[in-house]
Phi, psi and omega in degrees: 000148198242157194325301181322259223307359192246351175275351201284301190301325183279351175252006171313295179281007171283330192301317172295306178307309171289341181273273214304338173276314170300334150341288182289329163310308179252326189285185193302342164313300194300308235259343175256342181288322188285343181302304200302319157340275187311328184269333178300320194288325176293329157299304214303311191313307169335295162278026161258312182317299172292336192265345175304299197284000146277343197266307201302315168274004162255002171296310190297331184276341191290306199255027166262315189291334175266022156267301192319284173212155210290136190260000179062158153333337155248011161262351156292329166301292160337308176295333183283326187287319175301291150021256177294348173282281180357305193276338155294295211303327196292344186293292196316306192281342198270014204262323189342153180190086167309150185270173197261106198267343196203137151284110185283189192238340174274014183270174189270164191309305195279326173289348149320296185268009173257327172318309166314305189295337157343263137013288164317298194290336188294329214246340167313309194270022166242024166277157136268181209315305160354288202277333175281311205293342193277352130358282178289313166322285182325319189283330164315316177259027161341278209298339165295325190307305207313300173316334175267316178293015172261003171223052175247137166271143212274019164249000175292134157334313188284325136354302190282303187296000146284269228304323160324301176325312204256321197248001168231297209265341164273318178302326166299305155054247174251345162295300131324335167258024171255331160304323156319118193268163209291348165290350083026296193300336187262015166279170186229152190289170145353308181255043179035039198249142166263195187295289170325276164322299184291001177267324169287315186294341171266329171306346193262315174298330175286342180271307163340287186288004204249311180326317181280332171291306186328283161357281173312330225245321174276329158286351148277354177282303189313324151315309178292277196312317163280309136035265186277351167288305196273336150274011157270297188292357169291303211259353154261341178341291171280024164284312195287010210233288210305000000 
């Protein structure tokens, strides 16, 4: 390679280095770091909740018991103490958060696809850039799939066939190519493919399929609604005609 060609490459990849950082800022990256926000705040708010109404019932049992008969100064001490463990531990789990090693298969629809958009973002950067934008792309149209599939039965076909997407064959995946080790990855197969390429052509084909149930899933809505528009104007129609 000759100087030209290598400063060219070295400011290719800074170029790269700065678009992924503007990515993460403004792009579909940002809008899941804020999903993600939003679900740290809401555990937090929980386990503050659950741990105020544990401190509360044993200040209330502390003090039925000391109308009954009297507990003395350490044993008021003891309550308090009892308490304030109590109301930490419920506070620490519940804040608790394992990172997302898997998508399970037994959840319901809508929960399913925010474990998934989970699961993507936890798991991106250890892709590469290629592979994080389709990454990212999928993780963009979540949110039309979630709405429709949450009032899908998770036994509808189309249904059944996302949730295999999201909680077996992408996640298998990408757990696999995390298993390859990284001197590996840029050699090519038979079909003069490297590792990294066949991790974008299945990411790309799962964002295909996912695009297309999604798709399916709005054209039964858009149906159910002319549907019923047209059968509100077969039968009232001619009233208002009258």
């Amino acid at each position: 390679m000759s100087e030209t060609d290598d400063r060219v490459s070295k400011a290719l990849a800074r170029f790269d280095r700065v678009m992924a950082v503007v990515d993460e800022k403004q792009g579909p990256v940002a809008a899941q770091a804020r999903a993600e926000r939003q679900r740290t705040v809401k555990r937090y708010s929980k386990a503050t909740r659950n741990a105020a109404l544990g401190l509360l019932a044993i200040s209330l049992g502390a003090m039925l018991v000391g109308v009954v008969t009297p507990i003395g100064l350490f044993g008021f001490l003891a309550a308090v103490l009892m308490a304030v463990a109590i109301a930490g531990l419920l506070f620490v789990w519940g804040v608790r958060e394992e990172p997302v090693m898997a998508v399970r298969t037994d959840l319901p629809n809508g929960e399913m696809v925010q474990r998934f958009s989970s699961y993507l973002y936890q798991n991106r950067r250890a892709l590469p850039a290629p592979a994080q934008e389709v990454v990212d792309s999928i993780s963009g149209n979540l949110g039309t799939l979630k709405q429709t599939l949450e009032r899908t039965d998770p036994m509808d076909p189309d249904a059944q066939d996302a949730r295999r997407l999201m909680s077996i064959h992408l996640p298998g995946l990408i757990d696999r190519y995390a298993k390859v080790p990284p001197a590996y990855r840029g050699e090519t197969d038979g079909e003069g493919k490297t590792i990294d390429q066949r991790l974008v052509e299945g990411l790309t084909a799962t964002r295909t399929a996912l695009g297309e149930v999604s798709e399916r899933l709005a054209k039964r809505d858009v149906d159910a609604f002319s549907t019923q528009g047209r059968f509100i104007e077969s039968r009232y129609g001619q009233a208002d005609q009258s």
